[in-house]
C-alpha positions in Angstrom: 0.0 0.0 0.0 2.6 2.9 0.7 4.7 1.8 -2.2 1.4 2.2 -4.6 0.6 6.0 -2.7 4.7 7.0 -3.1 3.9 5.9 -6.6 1.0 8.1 -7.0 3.0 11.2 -4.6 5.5 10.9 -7.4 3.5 11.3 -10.5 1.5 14.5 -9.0 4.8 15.5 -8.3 5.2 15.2 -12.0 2.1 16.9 -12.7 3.2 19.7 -10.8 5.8 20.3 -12.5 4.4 20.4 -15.8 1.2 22.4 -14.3 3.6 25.2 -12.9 5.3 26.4 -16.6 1.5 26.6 -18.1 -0.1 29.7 -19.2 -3.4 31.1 -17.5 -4.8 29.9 -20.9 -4.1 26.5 -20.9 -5.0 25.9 -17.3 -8.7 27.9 -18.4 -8.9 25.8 -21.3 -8.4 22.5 -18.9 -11.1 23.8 -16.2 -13.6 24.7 -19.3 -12.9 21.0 -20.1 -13.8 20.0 -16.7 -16.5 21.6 -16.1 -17.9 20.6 -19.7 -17.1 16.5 -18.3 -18.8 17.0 -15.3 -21.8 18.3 -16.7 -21.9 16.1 -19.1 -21.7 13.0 -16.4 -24.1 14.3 -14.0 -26.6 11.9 -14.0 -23.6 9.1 -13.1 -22.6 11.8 -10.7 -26.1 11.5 -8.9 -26.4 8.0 -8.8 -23.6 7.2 -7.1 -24.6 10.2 -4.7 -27.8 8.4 -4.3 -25.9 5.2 -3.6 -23.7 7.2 -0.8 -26.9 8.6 1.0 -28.7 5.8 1.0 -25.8 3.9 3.4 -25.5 6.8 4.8 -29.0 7.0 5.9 -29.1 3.4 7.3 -26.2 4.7 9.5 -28.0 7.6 10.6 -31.3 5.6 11.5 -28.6 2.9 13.5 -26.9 6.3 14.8 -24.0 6.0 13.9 -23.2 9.3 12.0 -25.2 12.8 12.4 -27.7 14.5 10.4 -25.2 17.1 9.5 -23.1 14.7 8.0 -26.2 13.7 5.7 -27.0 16.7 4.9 -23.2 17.7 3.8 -23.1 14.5 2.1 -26.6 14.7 -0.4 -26.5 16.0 -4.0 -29.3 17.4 -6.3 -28.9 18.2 -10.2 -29.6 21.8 -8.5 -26.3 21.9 -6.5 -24.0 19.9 -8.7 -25.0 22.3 -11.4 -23.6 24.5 -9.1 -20.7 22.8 -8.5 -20.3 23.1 -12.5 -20.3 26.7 -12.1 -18.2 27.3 -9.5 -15.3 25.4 -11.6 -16.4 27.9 -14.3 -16.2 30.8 -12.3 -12.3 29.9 -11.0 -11.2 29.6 -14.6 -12.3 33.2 -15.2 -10.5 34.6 -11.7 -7.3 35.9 -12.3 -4.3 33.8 -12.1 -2.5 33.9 -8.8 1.2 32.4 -10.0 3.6 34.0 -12.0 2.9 37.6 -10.8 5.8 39.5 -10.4 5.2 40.8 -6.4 8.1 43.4 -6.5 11.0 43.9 -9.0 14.4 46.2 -7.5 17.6 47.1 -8.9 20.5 45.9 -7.0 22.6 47.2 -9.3 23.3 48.4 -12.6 22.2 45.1 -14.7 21.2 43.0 -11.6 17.5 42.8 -11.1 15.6 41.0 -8.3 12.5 40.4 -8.4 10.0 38.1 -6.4 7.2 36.3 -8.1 4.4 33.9 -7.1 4.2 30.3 -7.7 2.4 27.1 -7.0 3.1 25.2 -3.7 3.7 22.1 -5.6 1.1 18.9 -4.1 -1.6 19.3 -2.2 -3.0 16.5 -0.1 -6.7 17.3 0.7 -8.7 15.1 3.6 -12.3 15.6 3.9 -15.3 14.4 5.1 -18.3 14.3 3.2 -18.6 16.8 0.9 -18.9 15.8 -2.5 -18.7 19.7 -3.8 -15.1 19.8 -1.9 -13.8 18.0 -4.5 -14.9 20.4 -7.5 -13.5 23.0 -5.4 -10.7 22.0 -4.3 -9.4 20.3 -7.7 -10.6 23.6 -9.1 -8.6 26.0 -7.0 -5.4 23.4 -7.2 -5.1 23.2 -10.9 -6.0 27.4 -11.4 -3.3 27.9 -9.2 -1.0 25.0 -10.6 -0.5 22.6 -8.2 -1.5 18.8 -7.8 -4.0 17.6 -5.4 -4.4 14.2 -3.9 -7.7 13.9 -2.7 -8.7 11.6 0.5 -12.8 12.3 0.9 -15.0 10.5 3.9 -15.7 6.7 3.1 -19.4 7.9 3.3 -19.0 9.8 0.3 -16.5 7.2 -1.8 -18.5 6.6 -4.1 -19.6 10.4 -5.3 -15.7 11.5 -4.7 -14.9 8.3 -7.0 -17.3 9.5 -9.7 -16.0 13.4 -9.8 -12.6 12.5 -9.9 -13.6 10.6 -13.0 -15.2 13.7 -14.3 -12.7 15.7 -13.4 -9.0 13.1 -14.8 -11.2 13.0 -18.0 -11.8 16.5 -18.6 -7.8 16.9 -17.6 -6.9 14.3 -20.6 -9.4 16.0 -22.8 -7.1 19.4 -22.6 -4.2 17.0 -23.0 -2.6 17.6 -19.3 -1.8 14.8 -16.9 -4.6 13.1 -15.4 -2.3 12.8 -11.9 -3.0 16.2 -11.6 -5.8 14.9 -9.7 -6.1 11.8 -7.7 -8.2 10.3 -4.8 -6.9 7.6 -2.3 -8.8 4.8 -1.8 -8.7 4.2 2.5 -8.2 5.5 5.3 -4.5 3.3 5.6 -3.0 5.2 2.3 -3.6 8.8 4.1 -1.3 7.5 6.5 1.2 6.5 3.9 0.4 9.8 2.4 1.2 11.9 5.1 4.6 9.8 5.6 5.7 11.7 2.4 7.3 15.1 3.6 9.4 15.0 0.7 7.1 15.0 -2.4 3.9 16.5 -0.3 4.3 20.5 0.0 1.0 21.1 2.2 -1.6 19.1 3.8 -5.3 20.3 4.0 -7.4 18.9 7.1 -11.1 19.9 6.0 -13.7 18.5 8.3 -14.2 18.3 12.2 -11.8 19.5 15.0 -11.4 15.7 15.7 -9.9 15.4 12.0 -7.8 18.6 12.0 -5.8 17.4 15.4 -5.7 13.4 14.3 -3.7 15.3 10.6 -1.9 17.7 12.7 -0.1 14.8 15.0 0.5 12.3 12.4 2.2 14.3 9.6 5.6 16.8 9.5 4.3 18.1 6.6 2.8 21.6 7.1 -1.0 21.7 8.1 -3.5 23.9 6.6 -6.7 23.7 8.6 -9.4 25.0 10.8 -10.0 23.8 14.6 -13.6 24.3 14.6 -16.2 26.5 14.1 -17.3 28.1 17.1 -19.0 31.0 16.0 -20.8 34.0 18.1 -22.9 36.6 17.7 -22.7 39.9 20.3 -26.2 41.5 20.2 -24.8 45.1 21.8 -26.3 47.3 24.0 -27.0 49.8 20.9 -28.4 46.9 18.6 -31.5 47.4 16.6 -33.6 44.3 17.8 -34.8 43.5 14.2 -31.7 43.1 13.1 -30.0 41.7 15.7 -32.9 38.8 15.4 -32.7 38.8 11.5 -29.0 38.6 12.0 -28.9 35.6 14.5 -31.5 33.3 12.5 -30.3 34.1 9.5 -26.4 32.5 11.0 -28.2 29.6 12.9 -31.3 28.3 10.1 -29.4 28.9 6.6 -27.0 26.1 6.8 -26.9 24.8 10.5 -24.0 22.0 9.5 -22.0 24.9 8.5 -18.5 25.4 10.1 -19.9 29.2 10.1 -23.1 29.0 11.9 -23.5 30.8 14.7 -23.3 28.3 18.2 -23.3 31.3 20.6 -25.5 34.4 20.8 -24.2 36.6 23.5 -27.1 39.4 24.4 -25.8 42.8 26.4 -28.3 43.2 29.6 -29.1 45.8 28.5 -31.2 44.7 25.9 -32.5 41.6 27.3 -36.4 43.4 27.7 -36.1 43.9 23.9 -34.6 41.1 21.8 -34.4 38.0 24.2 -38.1 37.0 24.5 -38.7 37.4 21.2 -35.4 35.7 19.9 -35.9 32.4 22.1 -39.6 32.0 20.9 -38.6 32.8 17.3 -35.8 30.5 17.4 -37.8 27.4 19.3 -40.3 27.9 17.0 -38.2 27.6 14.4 -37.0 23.9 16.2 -34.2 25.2 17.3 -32.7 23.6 21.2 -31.6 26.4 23.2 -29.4 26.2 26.0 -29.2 29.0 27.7 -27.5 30.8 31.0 -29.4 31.1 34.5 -30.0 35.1 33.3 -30.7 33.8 29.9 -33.8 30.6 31.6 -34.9 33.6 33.9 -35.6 35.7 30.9 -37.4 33.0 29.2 -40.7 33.1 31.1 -41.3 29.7 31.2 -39.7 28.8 27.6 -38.4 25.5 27.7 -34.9 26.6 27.8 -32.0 24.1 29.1 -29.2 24.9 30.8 -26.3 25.7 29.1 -23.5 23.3 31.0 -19.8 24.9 30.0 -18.9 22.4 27.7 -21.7 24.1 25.8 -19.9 27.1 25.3 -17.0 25.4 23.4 -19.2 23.1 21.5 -19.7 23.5 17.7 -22.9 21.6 17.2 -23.3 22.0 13.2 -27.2 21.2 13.9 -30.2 23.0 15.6 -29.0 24.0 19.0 -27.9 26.8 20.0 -26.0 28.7 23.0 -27.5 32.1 24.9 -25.3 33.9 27.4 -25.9 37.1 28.9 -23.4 39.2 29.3 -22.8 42.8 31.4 -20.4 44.9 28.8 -18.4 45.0 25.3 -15.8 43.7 27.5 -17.2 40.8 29.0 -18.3 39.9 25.3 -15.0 40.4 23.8 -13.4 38.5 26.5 -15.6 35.7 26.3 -15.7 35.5 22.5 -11.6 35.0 23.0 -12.1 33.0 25.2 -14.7 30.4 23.8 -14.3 31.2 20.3 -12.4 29.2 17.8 -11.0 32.0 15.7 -13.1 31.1 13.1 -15.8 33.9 12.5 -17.2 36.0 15.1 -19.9 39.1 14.8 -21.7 42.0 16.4 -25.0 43.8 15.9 -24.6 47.8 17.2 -25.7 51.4 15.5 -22.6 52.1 18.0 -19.4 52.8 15.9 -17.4 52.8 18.3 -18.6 49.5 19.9 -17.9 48.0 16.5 -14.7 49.4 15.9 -13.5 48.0 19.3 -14.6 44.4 18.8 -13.1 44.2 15.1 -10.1 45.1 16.6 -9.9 43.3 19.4 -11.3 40.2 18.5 -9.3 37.8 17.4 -10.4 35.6 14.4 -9.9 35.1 10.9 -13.5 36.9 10.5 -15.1 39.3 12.1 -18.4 40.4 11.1 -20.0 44.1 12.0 -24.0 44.2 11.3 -23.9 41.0 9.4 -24.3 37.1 9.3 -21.7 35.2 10.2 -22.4 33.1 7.1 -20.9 35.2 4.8 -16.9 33.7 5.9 -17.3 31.9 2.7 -14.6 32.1 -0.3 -17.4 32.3 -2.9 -19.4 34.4 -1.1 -15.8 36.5 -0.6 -15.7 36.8 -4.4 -12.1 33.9 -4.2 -14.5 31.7 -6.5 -14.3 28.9 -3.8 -12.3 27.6 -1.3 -10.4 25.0 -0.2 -11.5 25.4 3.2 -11.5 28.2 6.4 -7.9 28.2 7.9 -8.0 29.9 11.5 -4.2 29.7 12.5 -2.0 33.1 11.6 0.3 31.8 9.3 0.4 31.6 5.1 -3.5 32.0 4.7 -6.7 32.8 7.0 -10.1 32.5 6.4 -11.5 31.4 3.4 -8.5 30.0 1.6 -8.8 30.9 -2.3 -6.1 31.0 -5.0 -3.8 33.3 -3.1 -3.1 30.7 -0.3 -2.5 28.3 -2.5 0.6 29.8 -4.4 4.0 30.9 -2.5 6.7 32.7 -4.1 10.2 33.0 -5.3 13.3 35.1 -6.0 14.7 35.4 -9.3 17.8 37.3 -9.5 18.9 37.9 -13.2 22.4 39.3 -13.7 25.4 40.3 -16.1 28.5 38.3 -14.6 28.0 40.2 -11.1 29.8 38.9 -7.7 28.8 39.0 -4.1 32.5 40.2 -3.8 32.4 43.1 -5.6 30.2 44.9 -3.0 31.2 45.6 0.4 32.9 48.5 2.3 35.8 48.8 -0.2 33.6 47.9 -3.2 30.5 48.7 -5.1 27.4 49.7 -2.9 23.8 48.3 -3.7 21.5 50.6 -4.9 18.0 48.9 -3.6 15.9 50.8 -6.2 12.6 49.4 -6.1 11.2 49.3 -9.8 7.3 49.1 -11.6 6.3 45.4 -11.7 3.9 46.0 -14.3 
């Protein structure tokens, strides 16, 4: 088994390299191809969805997987045709590699100049969502790396059929099909993430649970998010229509999401406004709320539970939902760092000021003022897609589009010129910095 995965390391290794010289046009051309292949194959594409849900169902009736799984997992012709458009829409995004990031003179005839480039192989683990892999292989061949692809065994089948789709289309625009590849068990990610010296970057995209098991088993540099543990601050100067717009809008749209909203902290202030009519609203809408003591007293006899502390750092990707009470801006603030996951975190206020203060001193890849916490998405950020939400500090957070997929380089182009001609008793450097267009 780690023999046939070195094998396959090595060719998208290969790929890479050949993806890397290619024109934006040629890489267009291929994702036109691809998108073309995939619509084209949709209704294999759907029956092998169907195939996936239905085990997937049987394991949610014997509970052994969530309904937010399921609901990640299921395909309609609606949303793979948007899957088809999304891969569309990346080709016509401008190209991140090969830009020339700043050009200066050293010297007279030696330029330097520092230009973006691909990362090389990706290796991509995630658990079922089929339209991951249209985005992912999407975003990985734009920017012109390789991608090994490792998708949940609940959604083998639908990954297998893509992938299909998607190495066809490749061939079509005559590129190599190891561009893209899938793995076929759990035991080859292993192998896979034994291979520091042909993998550049490994992409965790699923639970917290999956993020830590890839971050302890691999040397290879992690590109993931912990969790999503989102919150939304209704403030003392919130307008309680939006604030309750707001709030349901980042709890009912997409509850599985890694950027619904878990937590709702409300100022005390305007508890007499917005909480009785956000608990009913939000129970009525089946929503489970577990709220503080303030948050139960305030409930008048709402079946509210109470919120236990592990509550506050859970991300429960279904209908349930966290309520805390809080005294200040900075008790929220505090408690946001505190609990929070860096992921995506909001307020409601007409208060500037307030605002100001908690997008500064909040600290997350996102963070929202007046607005949905649903928005931290790369499409919805204009990147096309994403290959998934990274909340560490380092190479890319948030969304992660096309520009956290490329790194860069230095090219230094000379005339014969000599580190030892510079120095105290030699030439001096001139450090001009020059147009790059």
């Amino acid at each position: 088994m780690s023999t046939d995965v070195r094998k396959a390391a090595e060719n998208a290794k290969a790929a890479s390299r050949r993806l890397a010289t290619l024109p934006p046009h040629s890489k267009n051309a291929a994702l036109d191809e691809i998108a073309a292949r995939l619509e084209s194959g949709a209704s294999a594409i759907l029956e092998a969805n169907a195939a996936d849900v239905a085990e997937a169902g049987a394991l949610v009736a014997r509970g052994e997987m969530t309904e937010a799984l399921l609901s990640r997992l299921r395909l309609d012709a609606a949303k793979l045709a948007g899957m088809v458009d999304g891969v569309g829409a990346v080709a016509r995004l401008e190209d991140p590699s090969g830009r020339v990031l700043t050009r200066t003179l050293l010297d007279d005839g030696l330029v330097l100049e520092k230009v973006s480039c691909p990362l090389g192989v990706l290796a991509v683990v995630f658990e079922a969502r089929p339209d991951a892999v249209t985005q992912i292989s999407a975003l990985a061949l734009k920017s012109g790396n390789a991608v090994i692809l490792k998708g949940g065994r609940e959604a083998a089948q639908s990954t297998a059929a893509l992938v299909a789709a998607i190495r066809a289309g490749l061939e079509g625009a005559g590129l190599p099909e190891d561009a893209v590849q899938s793995l076929p068990d759990r035991e080859s990610v292993d192998a896979l993430l034994a291979l520091d010296d042909l993998v550049d970057l490994v992409i965790p995209r699923g639970s917290n649970a999956l993020v830590k098991s890839i971050r302890e088993r691999t040397r290879i540099p992690v590109l993931g998010h912990a969790e999503g543990v989102c919150h939304v601050y209704v403030d003392a100067a919130a307008d309680p229509q939006m604030a309750l717009s707001i709030v349901l809008d980042s709890k009912l749209t997409y509850p599985a999401a890694c950027n619904a909203v878990e937590t709702v902290l409300v100022h005390r202030a305007t508890v007499a406004d917005v909480m009785l009519p956000l608990l009913g609203t939000l129970l009525e809408k089946g929503v489970e709320v577990r709220g503080c003591e303030e948050t139960r007293a305030a409930a008048h006899g709402l079946p509210v539970l109470e919120a236990t502390e592990e509550d506050w750092r859970t991300e429960y990707g279904a209908l349930v939902v966290s309520v805390k009470v809080v005294e200040s801006l900075d008790e929220a603030i505090a408690w946001v760092n505190r609990y929070g996951s860096s992921h995506t975190e909001a307020i409601v206020t007409d208060d500037r000021l307030a605002a100001e203060r908690f997008l500064a001193e909040v600290d997350a890849a996102g963070v929202y003022h007046n607005a949905s916490t649903r928005f931290a998405d790369g499409t919805r950020y204009g990147l096309g897609a994403e290959v998934g939400i990274a909340t560490g500090k380092l190479h890319a957070r948030g969304p992660v589009g096309l520009e956290g997929l490329v790194t860069y380089k230095w090219l230094l182009r000379g005339h014969g010129h000599v580190s030892a001609a510079y120095g105290p008793e030699g030439r001096a450097f001139k450090h001009e910095r020059q147009p790059t267009g």
